[in-house]
LUMVEXTI-462066 format. One record per residue (C-alpha): residue number from 0; residue in one letter; x, y, z. Coordinates in steps of 0.2 Angstrom, whole numbers, m for minus. Example, Ala and Ser with C-alpha at 12.3 -4.5 7.8 and 13.67 -1.06 7.14 Angstrom:
2
<r n="0" res="a" c1="62" c2="m22" c3="39"/>
<r n="1" res="s" c1="68" c2="m5" c3="36"/>
//
This chain:
132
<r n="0" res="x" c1="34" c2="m111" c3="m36"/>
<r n="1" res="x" c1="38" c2="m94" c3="m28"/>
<r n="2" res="x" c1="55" c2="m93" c3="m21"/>
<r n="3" res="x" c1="52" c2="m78" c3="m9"/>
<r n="4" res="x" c1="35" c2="m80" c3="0"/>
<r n="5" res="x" c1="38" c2="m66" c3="9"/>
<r n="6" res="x" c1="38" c2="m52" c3="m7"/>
<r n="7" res="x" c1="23" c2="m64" c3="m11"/>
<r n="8" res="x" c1="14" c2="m60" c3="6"/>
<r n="9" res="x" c1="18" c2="m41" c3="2"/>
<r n="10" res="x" c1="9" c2="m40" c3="m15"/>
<r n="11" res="x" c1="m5" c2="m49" c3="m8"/>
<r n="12" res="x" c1="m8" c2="m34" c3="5"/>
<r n="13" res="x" c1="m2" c2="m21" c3="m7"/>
<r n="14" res="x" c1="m15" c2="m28" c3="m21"/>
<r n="15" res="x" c1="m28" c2="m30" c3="m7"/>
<r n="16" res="x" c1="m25" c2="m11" c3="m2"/>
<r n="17" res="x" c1="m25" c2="m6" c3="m19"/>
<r n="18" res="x" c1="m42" c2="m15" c3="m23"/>
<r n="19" res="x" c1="m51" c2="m9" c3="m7"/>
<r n="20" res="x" c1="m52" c2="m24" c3="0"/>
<r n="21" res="x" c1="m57" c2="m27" c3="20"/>
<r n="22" res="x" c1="m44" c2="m43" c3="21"/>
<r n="23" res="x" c1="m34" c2="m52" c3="13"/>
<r n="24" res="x" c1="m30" c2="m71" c3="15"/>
<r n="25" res="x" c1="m10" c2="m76" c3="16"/>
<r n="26" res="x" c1="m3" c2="m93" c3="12"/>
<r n="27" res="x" c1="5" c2="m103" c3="17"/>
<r n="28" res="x" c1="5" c2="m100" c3="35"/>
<r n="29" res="x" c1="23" c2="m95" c3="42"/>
<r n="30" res="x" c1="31" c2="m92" c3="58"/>
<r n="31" res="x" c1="41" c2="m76" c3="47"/>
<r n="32" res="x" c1="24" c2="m73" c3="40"/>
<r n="33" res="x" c1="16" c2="m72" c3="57"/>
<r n="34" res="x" c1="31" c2="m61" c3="66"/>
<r n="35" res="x" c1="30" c2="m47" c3="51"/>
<r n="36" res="x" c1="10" c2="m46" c3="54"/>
<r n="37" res="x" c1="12" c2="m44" c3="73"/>
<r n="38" res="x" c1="25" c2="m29" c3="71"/>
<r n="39" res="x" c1="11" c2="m21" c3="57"/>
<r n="40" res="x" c1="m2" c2="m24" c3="69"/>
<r n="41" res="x" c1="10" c2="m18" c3="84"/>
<r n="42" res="x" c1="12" c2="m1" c3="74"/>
<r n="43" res="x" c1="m4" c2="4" c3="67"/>
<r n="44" res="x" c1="m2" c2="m5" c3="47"/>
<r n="45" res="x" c1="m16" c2="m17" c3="50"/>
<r n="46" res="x" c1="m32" c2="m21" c3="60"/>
<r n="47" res="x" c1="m28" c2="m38" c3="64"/>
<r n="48" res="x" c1="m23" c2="m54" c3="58"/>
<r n="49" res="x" c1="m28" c2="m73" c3="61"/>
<r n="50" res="x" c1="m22" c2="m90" c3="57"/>
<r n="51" res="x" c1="m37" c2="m97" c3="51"/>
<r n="52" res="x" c1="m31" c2="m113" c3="46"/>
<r n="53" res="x" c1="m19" c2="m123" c3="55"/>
<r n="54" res="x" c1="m18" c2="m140" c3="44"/>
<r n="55" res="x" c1="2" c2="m140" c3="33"/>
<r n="56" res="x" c1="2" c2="m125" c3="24"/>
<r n="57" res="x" c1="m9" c2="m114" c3="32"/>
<r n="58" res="x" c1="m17" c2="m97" c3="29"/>
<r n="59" res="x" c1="m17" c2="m82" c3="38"/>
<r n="60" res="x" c1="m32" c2="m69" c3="37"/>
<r n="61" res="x" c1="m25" c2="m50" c3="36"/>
<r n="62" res="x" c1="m37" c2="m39" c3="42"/>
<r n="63" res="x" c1="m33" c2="m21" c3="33"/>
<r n="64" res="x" c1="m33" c2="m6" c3="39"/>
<r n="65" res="x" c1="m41" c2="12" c3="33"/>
<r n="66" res="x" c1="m42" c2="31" c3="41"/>
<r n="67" res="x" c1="m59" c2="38" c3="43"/>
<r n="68" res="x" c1="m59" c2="45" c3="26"/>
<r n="69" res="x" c1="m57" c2="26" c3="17"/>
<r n="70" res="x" c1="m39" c2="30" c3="13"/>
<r n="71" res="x" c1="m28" c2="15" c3="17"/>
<r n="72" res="x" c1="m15" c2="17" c3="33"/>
<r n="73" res="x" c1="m1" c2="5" c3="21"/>
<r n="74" res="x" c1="6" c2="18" c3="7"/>
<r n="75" res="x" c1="17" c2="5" c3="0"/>
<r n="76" res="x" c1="27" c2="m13" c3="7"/>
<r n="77" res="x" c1="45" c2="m14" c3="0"/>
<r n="78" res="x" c1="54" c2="m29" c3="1"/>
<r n="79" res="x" c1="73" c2="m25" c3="3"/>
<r n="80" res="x" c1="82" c2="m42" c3="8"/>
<r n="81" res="x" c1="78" c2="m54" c3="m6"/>
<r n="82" res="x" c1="86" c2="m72" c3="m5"/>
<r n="83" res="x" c1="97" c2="m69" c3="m21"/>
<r n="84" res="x" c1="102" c2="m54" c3="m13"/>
<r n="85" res="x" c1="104" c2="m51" c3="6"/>
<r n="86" res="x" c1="105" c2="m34" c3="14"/>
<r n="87" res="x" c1="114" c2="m34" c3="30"/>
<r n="88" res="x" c1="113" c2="m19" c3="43"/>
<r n="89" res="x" c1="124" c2="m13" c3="57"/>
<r n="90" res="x" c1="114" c2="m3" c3="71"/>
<r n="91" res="x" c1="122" c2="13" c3="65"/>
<r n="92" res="x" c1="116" c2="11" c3="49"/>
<r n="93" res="x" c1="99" c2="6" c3="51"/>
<r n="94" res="x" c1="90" c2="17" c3="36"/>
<r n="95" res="x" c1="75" c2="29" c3="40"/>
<r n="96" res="x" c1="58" c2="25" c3="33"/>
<r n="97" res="x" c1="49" c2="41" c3="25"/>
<r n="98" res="x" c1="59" c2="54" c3="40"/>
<r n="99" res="x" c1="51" c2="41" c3="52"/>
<r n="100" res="x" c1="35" c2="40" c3="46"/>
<r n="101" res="x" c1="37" c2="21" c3="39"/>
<r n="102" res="x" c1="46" c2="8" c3="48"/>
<r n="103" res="x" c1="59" c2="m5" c3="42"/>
<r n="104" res="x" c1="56" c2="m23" c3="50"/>
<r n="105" res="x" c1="76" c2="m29" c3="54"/>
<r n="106" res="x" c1="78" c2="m48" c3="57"/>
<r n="107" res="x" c1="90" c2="m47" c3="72"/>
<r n="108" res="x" c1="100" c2="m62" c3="81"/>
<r n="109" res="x" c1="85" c2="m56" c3="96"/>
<r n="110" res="x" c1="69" c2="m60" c3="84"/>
<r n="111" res="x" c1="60" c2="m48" c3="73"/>
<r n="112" res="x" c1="60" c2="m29" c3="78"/>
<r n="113" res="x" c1="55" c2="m13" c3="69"/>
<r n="114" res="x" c1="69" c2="m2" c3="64"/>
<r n="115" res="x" c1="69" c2="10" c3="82"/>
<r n="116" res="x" c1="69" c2="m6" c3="92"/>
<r n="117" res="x" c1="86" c2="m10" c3="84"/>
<r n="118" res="x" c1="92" c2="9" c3="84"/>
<r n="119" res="x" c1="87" c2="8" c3="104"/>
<r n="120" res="x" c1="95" c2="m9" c3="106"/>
<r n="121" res="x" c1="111" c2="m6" c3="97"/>
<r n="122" res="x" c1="108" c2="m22" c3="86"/>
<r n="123" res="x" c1="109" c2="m25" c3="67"/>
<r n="124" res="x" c1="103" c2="m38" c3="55"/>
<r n="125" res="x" c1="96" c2="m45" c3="39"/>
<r n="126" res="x" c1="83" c2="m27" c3="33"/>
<r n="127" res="x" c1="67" c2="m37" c3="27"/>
<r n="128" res="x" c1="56" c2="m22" c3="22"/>
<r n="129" res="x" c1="50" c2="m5" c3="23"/>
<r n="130" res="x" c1="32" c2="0" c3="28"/>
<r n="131" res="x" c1="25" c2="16" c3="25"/>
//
């Protein structure tokens, strides 16, 4: 049994990236799961996503994304906060992704938010990942 479903999730989409693939299926479904795909989605990482089965468990279909030339948009998903070992951020110390060009998904104590939604809302939290 994995104990961290969300590095799980992450190696799904970065072998699916790495293998060409047009989607990937993620499970089990997740609320966590389903908060980092909206924030991917929200900034450009993925095409789209679906839960495509709702019974206990659950999966989600990730739609990935590539440029015209058939590169993939994801470079690399880093998982930062594991559960043996948490990272906590204050808002000033929030980390930038690649100079800005990635983008660190922060659970706050106001949801999910991307890296400059914390920044602009002056709020830390748990650092999940990186996505560049």
């Amino acid at each position: 049994m994995n104990t961290d479903p969300i590095a799980d999730m992450l190696t799904r989409i970065r072998n699916a990236v790495r293998n060409r693939k047009e989607e990937v299926i993620i499970e089990p479904k997740s609320n966590l799961k389903l908060e980092i795909l909206k924030i991917m989605k929200r900034e450009g990482f993925i095409q789209d996503y679906q839960v495509i089965s709702e019974e206990r468990g659950g999966k989600i279909k990730v739609v990935l994304k590539y440029d015209e030339t058939g590169e993939p948009v994801i470079e690399d998903l880093q998982r930062v906060s594991k559960p043996s070992r948490r990272i906590y951020v204050s808002s000033d110390k929030i980390p930038w992704v690649k100079n800005g060009m990635g983008i660190a998904i922060i659970s706050t104590s106001q949801g999910l938010m991307t890296d400059r939604e914390a920044r602009r809302k002056k709020v830390g939290g748990e650092l999940m990942l990186y996505v560049w």
